[in-house]
C-alpha positions as CSV (number, residue, x, y, z in Angstrom):
1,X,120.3,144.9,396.5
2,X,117.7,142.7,398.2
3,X,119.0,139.5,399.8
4,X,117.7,136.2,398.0
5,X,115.5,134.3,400.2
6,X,117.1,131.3,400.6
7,X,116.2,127.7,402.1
8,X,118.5,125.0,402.7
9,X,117.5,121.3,402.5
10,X,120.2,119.1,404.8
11,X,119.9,115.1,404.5
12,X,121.3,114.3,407.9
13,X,121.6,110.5,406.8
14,X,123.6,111.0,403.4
15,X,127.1,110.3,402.9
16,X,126.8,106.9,405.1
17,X,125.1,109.2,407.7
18,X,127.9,111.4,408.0
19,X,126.0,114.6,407.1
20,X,124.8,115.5,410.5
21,X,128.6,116.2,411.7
22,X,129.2,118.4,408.5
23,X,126.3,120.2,408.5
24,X,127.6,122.5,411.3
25,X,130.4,123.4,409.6
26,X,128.6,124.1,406.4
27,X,126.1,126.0,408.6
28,X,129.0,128.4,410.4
29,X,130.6,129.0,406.5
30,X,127.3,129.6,405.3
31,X,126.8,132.2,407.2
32,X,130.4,134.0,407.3
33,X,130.5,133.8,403.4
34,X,127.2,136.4,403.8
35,X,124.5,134.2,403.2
36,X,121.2,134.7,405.3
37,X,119.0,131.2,405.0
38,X,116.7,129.3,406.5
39,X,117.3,125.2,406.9
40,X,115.0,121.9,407.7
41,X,116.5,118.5,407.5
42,X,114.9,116.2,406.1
43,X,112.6,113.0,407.6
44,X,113.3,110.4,405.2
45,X,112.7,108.9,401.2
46,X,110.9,111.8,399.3
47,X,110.8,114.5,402.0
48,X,113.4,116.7,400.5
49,X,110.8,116.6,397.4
50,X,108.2,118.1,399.6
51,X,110.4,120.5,401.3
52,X,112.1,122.0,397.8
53,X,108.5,122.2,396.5
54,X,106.9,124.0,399.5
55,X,110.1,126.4,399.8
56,X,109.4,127.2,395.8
57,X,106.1,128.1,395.9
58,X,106.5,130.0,399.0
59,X,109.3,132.6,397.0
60,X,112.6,131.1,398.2
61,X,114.6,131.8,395.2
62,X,117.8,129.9,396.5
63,X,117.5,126.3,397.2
64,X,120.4,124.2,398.4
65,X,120.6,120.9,398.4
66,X,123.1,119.5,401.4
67,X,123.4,115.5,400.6
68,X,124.2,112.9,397.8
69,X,123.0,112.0,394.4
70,X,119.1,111.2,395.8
71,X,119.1,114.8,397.8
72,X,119.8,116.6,395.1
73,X,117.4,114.7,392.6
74,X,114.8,115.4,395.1
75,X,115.5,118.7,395.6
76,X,115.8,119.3,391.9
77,X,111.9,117.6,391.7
78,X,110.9,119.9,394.2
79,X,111.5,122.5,392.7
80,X,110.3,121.7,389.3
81,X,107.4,120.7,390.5
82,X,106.3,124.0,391.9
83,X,104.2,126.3,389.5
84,X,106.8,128.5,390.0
85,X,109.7,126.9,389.6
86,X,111.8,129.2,386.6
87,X,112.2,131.8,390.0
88,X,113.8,129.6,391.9
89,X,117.8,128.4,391.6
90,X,119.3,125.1,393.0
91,X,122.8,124.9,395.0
92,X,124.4,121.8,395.8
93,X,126.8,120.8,398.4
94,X,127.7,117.5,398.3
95,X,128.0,115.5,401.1
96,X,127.4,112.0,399.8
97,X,129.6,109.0,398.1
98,X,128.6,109.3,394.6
99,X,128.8,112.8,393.3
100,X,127.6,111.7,390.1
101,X,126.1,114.6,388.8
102,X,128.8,117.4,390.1
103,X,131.1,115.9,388.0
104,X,129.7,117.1,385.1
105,X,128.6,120.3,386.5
106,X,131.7,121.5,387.9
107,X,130.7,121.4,391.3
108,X,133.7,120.6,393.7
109,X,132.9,117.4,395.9
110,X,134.7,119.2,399.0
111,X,131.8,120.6,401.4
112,X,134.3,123.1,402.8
113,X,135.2,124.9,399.3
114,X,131.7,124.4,398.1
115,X,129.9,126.2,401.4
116,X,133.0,128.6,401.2
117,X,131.9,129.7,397.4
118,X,128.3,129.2,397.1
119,X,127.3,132.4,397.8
120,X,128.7,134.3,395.4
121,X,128.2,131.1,392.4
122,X,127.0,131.6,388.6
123,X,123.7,130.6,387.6
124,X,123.1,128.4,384.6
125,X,120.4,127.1,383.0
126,X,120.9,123.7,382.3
127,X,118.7,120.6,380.7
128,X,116.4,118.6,382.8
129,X,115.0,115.0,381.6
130,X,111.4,114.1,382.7
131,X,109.9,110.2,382.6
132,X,106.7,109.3,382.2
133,X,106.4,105.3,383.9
134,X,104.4,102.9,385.6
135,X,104.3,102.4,388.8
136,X,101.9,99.5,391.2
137,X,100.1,99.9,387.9
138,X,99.5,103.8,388.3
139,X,100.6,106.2,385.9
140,X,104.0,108.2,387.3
141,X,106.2,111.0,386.1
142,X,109.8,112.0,387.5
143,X,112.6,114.6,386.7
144,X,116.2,113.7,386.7
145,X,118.7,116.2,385.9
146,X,121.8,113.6,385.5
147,X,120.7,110.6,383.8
148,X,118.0,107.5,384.0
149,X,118.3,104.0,382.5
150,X,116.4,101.1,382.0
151,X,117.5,97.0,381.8
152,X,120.6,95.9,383.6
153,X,121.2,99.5,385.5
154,X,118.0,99.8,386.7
155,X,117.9,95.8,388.0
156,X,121.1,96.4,390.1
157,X,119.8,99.3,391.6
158,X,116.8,97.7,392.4
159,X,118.5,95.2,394.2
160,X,120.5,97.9,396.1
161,X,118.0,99.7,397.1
162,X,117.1,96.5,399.6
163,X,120.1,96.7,401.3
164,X,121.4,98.6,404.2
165,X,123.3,102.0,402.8
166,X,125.9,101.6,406.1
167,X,128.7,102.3,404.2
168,X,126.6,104.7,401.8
169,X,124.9,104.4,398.6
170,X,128.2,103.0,396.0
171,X,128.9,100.1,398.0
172,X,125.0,98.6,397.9
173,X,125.1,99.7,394.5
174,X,128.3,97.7,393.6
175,X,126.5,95.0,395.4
176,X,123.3,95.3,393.4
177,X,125.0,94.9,389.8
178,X,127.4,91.6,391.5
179,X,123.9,90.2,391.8
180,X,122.9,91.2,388.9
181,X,126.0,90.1,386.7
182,X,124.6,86.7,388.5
183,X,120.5,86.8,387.8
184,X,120.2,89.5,384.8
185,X,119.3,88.2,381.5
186,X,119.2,90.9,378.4
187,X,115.9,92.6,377.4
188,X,114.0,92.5,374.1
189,X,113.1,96.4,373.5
190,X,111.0,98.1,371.4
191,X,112.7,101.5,371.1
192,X,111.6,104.9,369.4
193,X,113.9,107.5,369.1
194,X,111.3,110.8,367.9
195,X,109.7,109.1,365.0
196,X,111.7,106.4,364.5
197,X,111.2,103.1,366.1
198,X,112.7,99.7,366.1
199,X,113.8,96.5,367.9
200,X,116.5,96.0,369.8
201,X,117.8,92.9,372.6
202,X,119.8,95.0,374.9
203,X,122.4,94.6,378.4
204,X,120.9,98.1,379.4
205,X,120.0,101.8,377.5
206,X,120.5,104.8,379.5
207,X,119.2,108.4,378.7
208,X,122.3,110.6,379.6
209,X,122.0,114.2,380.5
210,X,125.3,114.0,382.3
211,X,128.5,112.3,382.1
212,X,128.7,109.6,384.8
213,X,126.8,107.5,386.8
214,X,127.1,104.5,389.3
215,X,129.6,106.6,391.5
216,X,131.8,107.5,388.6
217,X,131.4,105.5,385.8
218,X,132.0,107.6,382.8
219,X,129.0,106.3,380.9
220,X,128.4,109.2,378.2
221,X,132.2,110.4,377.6
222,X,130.2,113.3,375.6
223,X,127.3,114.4,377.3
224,X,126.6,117.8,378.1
225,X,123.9,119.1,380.5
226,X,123.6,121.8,377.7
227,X,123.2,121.1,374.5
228,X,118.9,120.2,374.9
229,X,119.5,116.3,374.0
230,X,119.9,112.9,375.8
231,X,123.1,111.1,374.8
232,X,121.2,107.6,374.7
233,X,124.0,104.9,375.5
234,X,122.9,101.2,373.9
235,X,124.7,98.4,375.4
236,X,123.4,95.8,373.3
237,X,123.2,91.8,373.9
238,X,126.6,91.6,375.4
239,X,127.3,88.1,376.9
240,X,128.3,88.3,380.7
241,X,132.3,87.4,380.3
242,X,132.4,90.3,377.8
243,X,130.3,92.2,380.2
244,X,133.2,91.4,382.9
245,X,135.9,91.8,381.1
246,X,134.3,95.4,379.7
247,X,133.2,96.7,382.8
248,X,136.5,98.7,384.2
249,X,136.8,101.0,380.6
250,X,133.8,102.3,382.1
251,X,135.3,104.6,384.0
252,X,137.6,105.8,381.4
253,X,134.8,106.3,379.0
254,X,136.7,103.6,376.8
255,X,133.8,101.2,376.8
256,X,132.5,103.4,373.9
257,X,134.4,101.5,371.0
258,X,132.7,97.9,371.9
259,X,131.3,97.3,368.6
260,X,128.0,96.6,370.9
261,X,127.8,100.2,372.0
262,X,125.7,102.5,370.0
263,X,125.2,106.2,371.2
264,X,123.0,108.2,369.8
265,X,121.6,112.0,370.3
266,X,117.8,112.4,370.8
267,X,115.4,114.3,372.6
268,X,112.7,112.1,373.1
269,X,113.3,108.0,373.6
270,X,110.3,105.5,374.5
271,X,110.9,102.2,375.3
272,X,108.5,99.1,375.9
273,X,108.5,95.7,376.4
274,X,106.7,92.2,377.1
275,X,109.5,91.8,379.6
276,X,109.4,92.9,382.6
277,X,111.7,96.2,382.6
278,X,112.6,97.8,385.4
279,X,113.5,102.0,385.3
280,X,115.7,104.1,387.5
281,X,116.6,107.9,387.3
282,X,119.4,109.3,388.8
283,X,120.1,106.5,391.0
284,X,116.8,106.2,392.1
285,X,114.4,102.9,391.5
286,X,111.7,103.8,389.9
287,X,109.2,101.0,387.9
288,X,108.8,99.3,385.2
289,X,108.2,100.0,381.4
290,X,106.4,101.0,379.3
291,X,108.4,104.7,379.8
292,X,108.7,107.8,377.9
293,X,111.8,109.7,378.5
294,X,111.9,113.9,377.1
295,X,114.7,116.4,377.6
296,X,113.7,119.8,378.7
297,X,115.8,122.2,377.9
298,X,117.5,125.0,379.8
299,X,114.9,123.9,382.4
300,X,116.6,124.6,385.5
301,X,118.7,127.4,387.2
302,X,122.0,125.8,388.8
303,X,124.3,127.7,390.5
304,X,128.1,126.7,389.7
């Protein structure tokens, strides 16, 4: 059997820069669990993007991601982008604070066990979401394979993404929605689910492909990276004491009886507004609304 051409993609600066000390230990049980690869680090914002998409479209059919939440989104964009992208396979090992994603996936948050087992892994194909924004007034598109959100989310992580990530990226973003709590006010949406459209004043909506997000916040109790639909969570005009007081059942998953919850299943979601509306995917800033939001299904070859 031929070996799979491999290329891993290590984030020296995830995990509050910790990365660079794991990586030779990832590298040395790499290679004794039998896997032959090639690595690059990567250079900043947006270079793992490049990297995953070069390594595609050159025939690697294993591509690791070695990093947080933002690596493996990147690497995951990578490789979709690439014309060739149903031949390739991501891996993940996890190196960051969030783990967001590999908490619905399966995937073990400790590097060791994951190096140690990722060899030898199943592949799955699971659902990817793709958005269509705007972006310095430019048209933009992005994949996110865990979950993107629009309104109060998508403000505080706006604000954390201008701070310094020294302690990684949970603690800026626990910083950004403080500030938030403080300057947020809710949005007037105009909201199509498929056909059907209508108008709502929301806290936030996010498009959930996976369970959690925010560094564990179990947003979409129900989600399943398999099933070919968003679970759209709508947090509607909730006031900011019930927003306090209802913020810690969000990592039970509780927060789903609020009677200003709504979830609802769907495969395609727009959103505008005359507000201004800002957008993030997987933990990423993105833009603003207007945005278009579409599940792909079975759109991407994981390896568990």
């Amino acid at each position: 059997m031929a070996a799979v051409k491999t290329k891993v993609i290590v984030n020296p600066v995830a995990g509050a820069k910790t990365t660079y000390r794991k990586w030779p230990v990832i590298n040395e049980l790499l290679q004794s669990g039998g896997m032959s690869f090639e690595y690059q680090y990567t250079e900043g914002t947006g270079h793992a993007i490049e990297l995953a998409r070069e390594a595609t479209a050159s025939g690697y059919q294993f591509v690791v991601a070695v990093g947080g939440d933002g690596t493996v989104n990147e690497v995951a964009n990578g490789i979709l982008q690439a014309r060739d992208s149903s031949e390739a396979t991501i891996g993940i090992i996890s190196t960051g604070t969030g783990g967001d994603f590999i908490r619905t996936a399966g995937i073990t948050r400790d590097y060791i066990k994951a190096s140690s087992c990722l060899h030898g892994a199943e592949r799955r194909m699971i659902d990817v979401g793709v958005v269509d924004f705007t972006k310095n007034n430019q048209p933009s598109r992005r994949y996110f394979i865990n979950s993107a959100g629009v309104g109060f989310d998508a403000q505080a992580i706006e604000a954390a993404s201008r701070l310094p990530k020294i302690f990684g990226g949970t603690v800026p973003y626990v910083l950004g929605l403080l500030k938030s709590v403080i300057s947020y006010r809710n949005k007037l949406l105009e909201v199509c689910f498929n056909d059907r459209c209508e108008q709502r004043k929301v806290l936030t909506m996010v498009m959930a492909n996976g369970c959690y997000f925010g560094g564990g916040m179990c947003i979409a109790p129900n989600a399943d990276i398999y099933d070919g639909v968003f679970d759209v969570v709508c947090v509607g005009d909730v006031g900011k004491i019930d927003l306090l007081k209802t913020f810690p059942k969000i990592y039970k998953g509780t927060h789903i009886t609020h009677p200003l919850v709504k979830i609802e299943r769907s495969s395609h979601v727009e959103i505008k507004s005359a507000d201004k509306v800002f957008i993030e995917a997987d933990g990423e800033f993105l833009g603003e609304c207007p945005a278009s939001f579409r599940i792909i299904p079975a759109a991407l070859s994981l390896a568990i």
